[in-house]
Structures are given as C-alpha cells and as structure tokens.
N, C-alpha and C positions, 0 to 999 in steps of 0.2 A: 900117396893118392894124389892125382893132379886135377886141378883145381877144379875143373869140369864134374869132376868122378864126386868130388865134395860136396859141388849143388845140388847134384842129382839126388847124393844118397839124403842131403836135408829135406828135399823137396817128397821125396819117395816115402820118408817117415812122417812129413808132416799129413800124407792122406788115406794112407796105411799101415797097419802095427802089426808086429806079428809075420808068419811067413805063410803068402796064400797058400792055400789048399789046390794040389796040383789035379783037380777035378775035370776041367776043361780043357779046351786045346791049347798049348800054350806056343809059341815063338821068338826067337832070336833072330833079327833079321838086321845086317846092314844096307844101307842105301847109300848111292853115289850121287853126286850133284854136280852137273855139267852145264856150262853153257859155250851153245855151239859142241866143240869137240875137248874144251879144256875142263879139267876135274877142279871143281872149285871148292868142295865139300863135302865130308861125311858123316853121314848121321847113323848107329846103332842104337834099336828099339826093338825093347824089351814087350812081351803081350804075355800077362800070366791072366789064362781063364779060370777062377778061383770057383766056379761052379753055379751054378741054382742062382739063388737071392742072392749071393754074395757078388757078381756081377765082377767086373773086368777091367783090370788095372795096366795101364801104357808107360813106360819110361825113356825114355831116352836120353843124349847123349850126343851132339854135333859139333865139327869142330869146324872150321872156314880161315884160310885153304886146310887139307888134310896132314898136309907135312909138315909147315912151319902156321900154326894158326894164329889168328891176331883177333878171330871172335871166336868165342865159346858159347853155347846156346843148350839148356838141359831144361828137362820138360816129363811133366807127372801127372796124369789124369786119371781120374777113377770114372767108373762111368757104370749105371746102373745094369741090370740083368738086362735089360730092352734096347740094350748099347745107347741109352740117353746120358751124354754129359752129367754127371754129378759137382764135380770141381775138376779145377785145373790150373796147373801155376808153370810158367814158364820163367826161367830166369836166363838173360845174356849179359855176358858181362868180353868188354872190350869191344872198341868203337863207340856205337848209341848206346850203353848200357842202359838196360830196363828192367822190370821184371812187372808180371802180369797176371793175377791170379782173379779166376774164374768160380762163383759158386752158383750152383742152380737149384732152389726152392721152392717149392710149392707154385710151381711156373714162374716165382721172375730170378729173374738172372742176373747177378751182380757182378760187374768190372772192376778191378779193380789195378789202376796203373801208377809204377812209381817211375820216375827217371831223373836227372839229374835237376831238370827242374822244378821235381816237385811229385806231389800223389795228387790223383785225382780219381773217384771213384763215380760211377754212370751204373742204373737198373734200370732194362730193358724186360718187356713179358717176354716167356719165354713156353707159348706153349707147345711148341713144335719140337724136334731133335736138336739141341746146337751145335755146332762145327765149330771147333777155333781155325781161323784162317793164318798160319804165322808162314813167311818166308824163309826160316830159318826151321821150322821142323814140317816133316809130315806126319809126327806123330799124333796129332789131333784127327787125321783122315783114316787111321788105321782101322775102324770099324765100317768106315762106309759102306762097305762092301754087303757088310750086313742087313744094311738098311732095304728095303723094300722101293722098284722103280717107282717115282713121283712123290715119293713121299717129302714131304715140305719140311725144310731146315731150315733155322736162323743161323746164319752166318757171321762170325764176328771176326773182328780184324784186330791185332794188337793194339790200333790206335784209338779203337772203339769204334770203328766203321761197321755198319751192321747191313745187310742182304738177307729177306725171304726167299729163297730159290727153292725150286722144286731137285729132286738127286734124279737127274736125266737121262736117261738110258741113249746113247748114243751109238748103239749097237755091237758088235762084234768087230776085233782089229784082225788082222793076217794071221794069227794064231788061233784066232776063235774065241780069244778071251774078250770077256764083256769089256765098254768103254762108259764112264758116267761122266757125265758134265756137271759141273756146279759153279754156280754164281756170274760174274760179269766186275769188270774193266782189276783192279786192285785184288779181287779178291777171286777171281775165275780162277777153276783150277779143272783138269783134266785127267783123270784116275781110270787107271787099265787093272782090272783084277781078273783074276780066275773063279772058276765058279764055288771055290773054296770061300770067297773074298777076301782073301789074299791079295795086298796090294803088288803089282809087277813093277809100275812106273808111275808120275804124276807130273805131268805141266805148268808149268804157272807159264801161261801166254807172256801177258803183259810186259813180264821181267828177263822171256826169251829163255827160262830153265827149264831144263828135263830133271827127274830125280828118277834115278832109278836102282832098282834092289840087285846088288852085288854079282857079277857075274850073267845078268842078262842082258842077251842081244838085243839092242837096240829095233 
C-alpha cells in the first residue's frame, strides 16, 4: 500500500466503522489538475451515499505531479443527511506538511491545525453549511451541487481563513450545465455541475487552476 493509500485508509476509519450501506447514489470519480495546459495533479474521490440519517461520506486520494509526486494529500469527510459538514480531516504530507481536522457541533465549528511548527486549534459559529476550502482537494466541494441557489456557507481555508459567501448561481456554461460561484480572493472557487450535482470542473482563479473530472472536454 503506498503511503498515500495508508492516510487515507487511517483517516476513513477514524470517521467511519463498518462498511456503509450501499442505500444511495454512490461515485468513483477521478479529477485532473491543470494549469494552463500542463497536468499538475490527480485527485480520486470516493462518494458513498450510506442512505436516510446515516448521511454521506467523501474520500480521497491526490497525488502533485501524477507521475513522479513530491506531495501527497488524502482527505475524509462525513457529512450529515442535509449535506452539512459533520467532520473532516485532511492530511499532506511532502512539501508544507500539514494535517487539518474539522469537527461541527451544535453550530460551532472547531479547527484544528498541525504543521511543522506546531498545533493550533481556532472555533468559529458555525450556523450556516461549511465548505472546507483546500487547494489540494476538491473533495470538500463534492456536495455543493446539492446545496440549494443562495444558500449561505462558511467557508474555511486550511490556514483558518474563513468567508460567509452566499453558493451563487452563475448560470448555465455551453453545455447547459449549471455554474456556482463561491467566495472571493484565496478562497473563490468556480464549480460547473450537472443537474445531477455532479461536479464536471472547478476553478481556483487566484492560483490560475482548472480541475477537472477525467476525460471531460475542457
């Protein structure tokens, strides 16, 4: 198992036990990571809809570059029937090593950051949807699709940068698939889904990346 495959599976049992119940829709889906026209990254994420109350758990798996990587990035969220954040733990390791784990209780929301220099933990309310905002996964965006136009989400950033943003409806692209906007400068990101909410692609402006899901045209 490579090293990656190891976080992942630590991280995956630390927020669920057991093998969900294949109740809901579930998904396999890899993503590509470009900027400009060069492949910089690929991320596979796991969606098992476990049903009803038992709500809906995300995995992934990213590697940066895809052939010869020098960061690894793995990432586990649970997240309630109402696609609202419950927890979530991101670990990278090579380069900035970090890891970052998310819980949400009774509206507030605790951060919690380790890195080379140290742990720091931050609680923010939390009584909107949260988003984790990571440049290294979009597997924290994988429900937005679900969410409902205007609906108001906190945004959090790995470094504990946080944004209120409303999930903006920015119309239909050349395909006719819907486009949502969320947030602004570090943490803006741009998500094209189908009316499935299905993600197709996502943006990060700021940092000039496309991500998009395997084999679609640009």
């Amino acid at each position: 198992m490579t090293p990656v495959l190891r976080f992942l599976a630590v991280l995956a049992a630390a927020i669920g036990s057991g093998t969900p119940a294949q109740d809901g829709p579930n998904e396999d889906v890899t993503f590509d990571y470009y900027r400009g026209t060069t492949l910089i990254g690929r991320e596979r994420v796991t969606i098992r809809d476990r049903g009803g109350a038992a709500g809906v758990i995300v995995t992934s798996d990213a590697a940066f570059p895809p052939a010869r990587p020098v960061t690894y990035a793995a990432t586990a969220l649970e997240f309630g029937p109402d696609f609202r954040l419950q927890s979530a733990q991101v670990a990278v390791r090579g380069g900035d090593e970090r890891s970052t784990l998310v819980s949400v209780l009774e509206h507030r929301l605790t951060l919690r950051m380790i890195t080379a220099a140290g742990e720091a933990t931050r609680e923010f309310p939390a009584r909107d949807p949260v988003l984790l905002v990571d440049s290294l996964s979009v597997a924290p965006l994988m429900l937005v699709g679900r969410l409902p136009d205007e609906a108001a989400a906190g945004l959090i950033g790995p470094g504990g940068d946080r944004q209120t943003a409303p999930v903006v409806s920015g119309g239909r692209d050349g395909r006719g698939r819907r486009v949502i906007r969320l947030g602004e400068g570090s943490l803006e990101r741009v998500i094209v889904t189908d009316d499935a909410g299905r993600i197709w692609q996502v943006e990060f402006p700021r940092a000039g990346v496309t991500v998009r899901r395997a084999g679609a045209e640009p």
